[in-house]
C-alpha positions in Angstrom: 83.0 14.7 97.3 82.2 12.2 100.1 78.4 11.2 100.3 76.6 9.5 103.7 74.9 6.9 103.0 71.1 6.6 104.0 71.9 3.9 106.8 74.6 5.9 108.3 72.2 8.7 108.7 69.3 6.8 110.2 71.9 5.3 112.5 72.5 8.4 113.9 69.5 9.9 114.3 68.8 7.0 115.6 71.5 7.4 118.4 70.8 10.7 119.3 66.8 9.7 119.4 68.2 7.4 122.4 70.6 9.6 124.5 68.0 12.0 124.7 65.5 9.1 125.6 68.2 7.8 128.2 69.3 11.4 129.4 65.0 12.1 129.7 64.2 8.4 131.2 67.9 9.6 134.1 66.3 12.6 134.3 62.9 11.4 135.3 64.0 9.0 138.2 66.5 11.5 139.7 63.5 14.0 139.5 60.8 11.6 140.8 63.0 9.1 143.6 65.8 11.0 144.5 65.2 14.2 144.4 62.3 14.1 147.0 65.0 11.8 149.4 67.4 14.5 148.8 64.9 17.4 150.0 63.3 15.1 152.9 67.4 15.0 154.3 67.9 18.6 153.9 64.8 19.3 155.5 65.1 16.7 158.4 68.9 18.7 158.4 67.3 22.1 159.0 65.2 20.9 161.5 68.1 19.5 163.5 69.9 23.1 163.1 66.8 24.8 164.2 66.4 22.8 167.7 69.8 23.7 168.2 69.4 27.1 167.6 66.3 27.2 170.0 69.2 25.5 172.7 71.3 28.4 171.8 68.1 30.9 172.7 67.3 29.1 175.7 71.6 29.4 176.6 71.5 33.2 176.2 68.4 33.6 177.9 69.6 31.4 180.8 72.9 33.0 180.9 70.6 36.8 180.8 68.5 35.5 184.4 71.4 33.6 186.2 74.0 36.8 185.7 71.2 39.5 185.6 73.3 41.2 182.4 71.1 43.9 180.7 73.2 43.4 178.0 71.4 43.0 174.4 72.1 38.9 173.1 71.3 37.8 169.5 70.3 34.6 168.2 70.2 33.7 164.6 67.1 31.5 163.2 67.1 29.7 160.2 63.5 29.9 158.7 63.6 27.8 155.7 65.5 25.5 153.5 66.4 26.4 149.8 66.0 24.6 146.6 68.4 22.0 145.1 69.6 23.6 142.0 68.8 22.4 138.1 65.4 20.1 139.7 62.3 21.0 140.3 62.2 20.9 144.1 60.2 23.1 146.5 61.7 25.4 149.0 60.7 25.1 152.9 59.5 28.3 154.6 58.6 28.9 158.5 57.9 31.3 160.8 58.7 32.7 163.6 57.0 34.8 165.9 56.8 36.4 169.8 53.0 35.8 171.5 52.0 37.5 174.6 49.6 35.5 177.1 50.3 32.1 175.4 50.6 30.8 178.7 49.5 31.3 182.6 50.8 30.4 186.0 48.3 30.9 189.0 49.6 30.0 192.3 47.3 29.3 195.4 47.6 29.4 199.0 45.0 29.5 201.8 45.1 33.7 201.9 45.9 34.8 198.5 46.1 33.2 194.8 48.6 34.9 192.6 48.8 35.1 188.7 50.8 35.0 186.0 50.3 35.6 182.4 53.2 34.4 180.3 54.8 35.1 176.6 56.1 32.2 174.1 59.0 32.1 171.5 57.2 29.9 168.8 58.7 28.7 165.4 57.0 26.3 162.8 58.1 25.4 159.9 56.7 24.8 156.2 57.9 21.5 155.2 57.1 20.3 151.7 58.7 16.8 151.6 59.9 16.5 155.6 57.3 16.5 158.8 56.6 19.5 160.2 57.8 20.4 163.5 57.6 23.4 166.0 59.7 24.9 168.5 58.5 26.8 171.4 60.5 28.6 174.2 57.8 28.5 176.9 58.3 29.0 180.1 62.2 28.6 180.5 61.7 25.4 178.5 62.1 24.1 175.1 59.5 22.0 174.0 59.4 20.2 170.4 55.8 19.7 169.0 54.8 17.7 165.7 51.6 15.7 164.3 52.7 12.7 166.1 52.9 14.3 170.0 55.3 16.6 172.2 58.4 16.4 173.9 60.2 18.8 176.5 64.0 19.2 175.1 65.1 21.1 177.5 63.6 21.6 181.0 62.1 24.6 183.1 63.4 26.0 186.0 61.4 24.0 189.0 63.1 22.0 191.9 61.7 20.5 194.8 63.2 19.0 197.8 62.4 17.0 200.8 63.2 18.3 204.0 61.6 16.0 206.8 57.7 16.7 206.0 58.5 20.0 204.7 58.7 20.7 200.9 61.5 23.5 199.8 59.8 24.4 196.0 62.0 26.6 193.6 59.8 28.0 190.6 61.3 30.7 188.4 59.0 31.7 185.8 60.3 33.1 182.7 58.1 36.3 180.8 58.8 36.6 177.3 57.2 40.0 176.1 57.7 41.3 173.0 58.3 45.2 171.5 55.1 45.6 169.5 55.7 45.4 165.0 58.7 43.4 165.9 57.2 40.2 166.9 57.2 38.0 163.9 59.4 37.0 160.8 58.6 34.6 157.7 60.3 33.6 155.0 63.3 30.8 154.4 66.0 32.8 155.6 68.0 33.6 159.1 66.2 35.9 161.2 67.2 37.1 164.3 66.2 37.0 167.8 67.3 39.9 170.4 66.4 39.1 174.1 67.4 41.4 176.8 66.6 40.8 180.8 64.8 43.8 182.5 65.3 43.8 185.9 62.9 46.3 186.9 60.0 43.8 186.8 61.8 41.1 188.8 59.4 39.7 191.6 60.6 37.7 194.3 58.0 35.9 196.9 58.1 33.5 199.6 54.9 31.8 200.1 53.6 28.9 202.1 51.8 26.5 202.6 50.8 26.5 198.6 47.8 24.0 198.0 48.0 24.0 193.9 49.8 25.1 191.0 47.8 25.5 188.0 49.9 25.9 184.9 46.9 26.4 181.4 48.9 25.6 178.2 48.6 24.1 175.3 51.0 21.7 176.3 49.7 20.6 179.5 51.2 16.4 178.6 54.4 17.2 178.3 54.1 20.1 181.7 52.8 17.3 183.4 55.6 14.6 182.6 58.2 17.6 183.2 56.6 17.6 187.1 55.9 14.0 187.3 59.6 13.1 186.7 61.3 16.3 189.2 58.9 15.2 191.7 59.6 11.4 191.8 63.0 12.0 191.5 62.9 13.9 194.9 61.4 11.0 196.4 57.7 12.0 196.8 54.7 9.9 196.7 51.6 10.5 194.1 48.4 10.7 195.8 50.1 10.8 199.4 52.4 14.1 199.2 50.8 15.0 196.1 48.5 14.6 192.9 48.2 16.2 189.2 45.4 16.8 187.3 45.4 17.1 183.6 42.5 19.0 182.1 44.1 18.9 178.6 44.4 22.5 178.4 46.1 23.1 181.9 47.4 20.9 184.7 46.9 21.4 188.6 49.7 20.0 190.8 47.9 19.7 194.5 50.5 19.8 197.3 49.5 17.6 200.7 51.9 18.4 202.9 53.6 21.5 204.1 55.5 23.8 202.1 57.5 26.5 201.1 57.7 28.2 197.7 60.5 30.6 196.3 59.0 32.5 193.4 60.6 34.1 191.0 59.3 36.1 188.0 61.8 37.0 185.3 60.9 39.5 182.2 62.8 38.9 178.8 62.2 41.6 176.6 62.2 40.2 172.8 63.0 41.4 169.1 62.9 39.5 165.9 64.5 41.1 163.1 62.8 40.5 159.2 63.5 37.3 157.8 61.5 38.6 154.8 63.2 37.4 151.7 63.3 41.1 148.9 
């Protein structure tokens, strides 16, 4: 019979005391640094597929006004973000969800002041390592909002232009409404989003002479760079053909010279499927 001796068996208890100390001290950074990089970059990722997904939206519902289809257009929605598999990590949710009256248009001329109460498309994540981020369809615009400030992605549908001292304005507002109990998803996977145009609540005006377009949004910094930049770029003056006014919740655009204003009103009728996770 072969015998160990003591020393050979201390030596390998010994060795397998520090594999499991090495394999627990690996563990421990991977868990600690890199695990935490390796959530913030597939969070940041998901992000990045979500704004592009709200471009998609904003396609389809483009396409939907410009061609006047009725026909029915779907648009997946990621909500969340899952785990990374054998860590201890935590799983990113968000919501998204269809609100009436978010927003309001009211237009103003000498005789008459028309107005408009408008829907939103709004999604905000649930970040646990990565900053969290919204995206809102508002208005025929995409706008991208987070603790640090606003940006428009993707613009509205307002042009201007200067025709001697007469201004040609183009506003096409864009009504989300939603079909009531199927307004809102949650949960980390894809939901998705059904928009369909309905023409029988298309309005069409031509009004002039408009002294001031008040817009009330949350948003009113990012509306008012959106207006500040069509209307420099069509070569009017602040303060001598027009001025803005930001009150923080809403922004007044006051016209000074003569004008002419093509209104349209567009209705998008909107369905989110569950993203509920079973």
């Amino acid at each position: 019979m072969k015998y160990v001796s003591e020393d050979t068996a201390v030596v390998g208890i010994v060795s397998a005391i520090l594999l499991v100390g090495l394999f627990v001290t690996v563990f421990t950074i991977v868990q600690t640094v890199y695990v935490p990089q390796w959530m913030e970059e597939r969070e940041s990722e998901h992000m990045t597929d979500t704004a592009s997904q709200f471009m998609l939206l904003k396609f389809a519902i483009d396409t939907q006004i410009v061609s006047k289809s009725t026909l029915s257009i779907t648009t997946p929605i990621t909500l969340g973000s899952d785990k990374i598999p054998y860590f201890l990590s935590e799983r990113s949710y968000g919501s998204l969800e269809v609100t009436s009256n978010s927003q309001s248009v009211s237009i103003r001329n000498s005789s008459t002041t028309l107005s408009f109460k408008l829907g939103d498309i709004i999604y905000s994540s649930r970040n646990s390592y990565y900053v969290d981020q919204d995206f809102i369809y508002e208005n025929g615009a995409i706008i991208v909002s987070q603790q640090q400030g606003s940006i428009m992605a993707s613009p509205g549908f307002f042009s201007i232009k200067k025709s001697g001292n007469i201004l040609n304005i183009s506003f096409t507002l864009v009504n989300i409404s939603s079909i009531q109990s199927k307004n809102s998803a949650y949960g980390y996977s894809t939901a998705s989003i059904s928009t369909k145009y309905d023409p029988s609540n298309d309005i069409s005006k031509v009004i002039k002479d408009v002294s001031k377009i008040t817009i009330s949004t949350e948003y009113s910094k990012v509306w008012k760079k959106f207006f500040e930049k069509i209307l420099d770029e069509s070569g009017l003056k602040e303060n001598s053909d027009y001025t803005i006014v930001d009150n923080k919740s809403s922004i007044t655009i006051h016209f000074n010279k003569s004008n002419i204003l093509y209104l349209s009103v567009k209705k998008i009728i909107t369905q989110i499927s569950p993203g509920w996770i079973s």
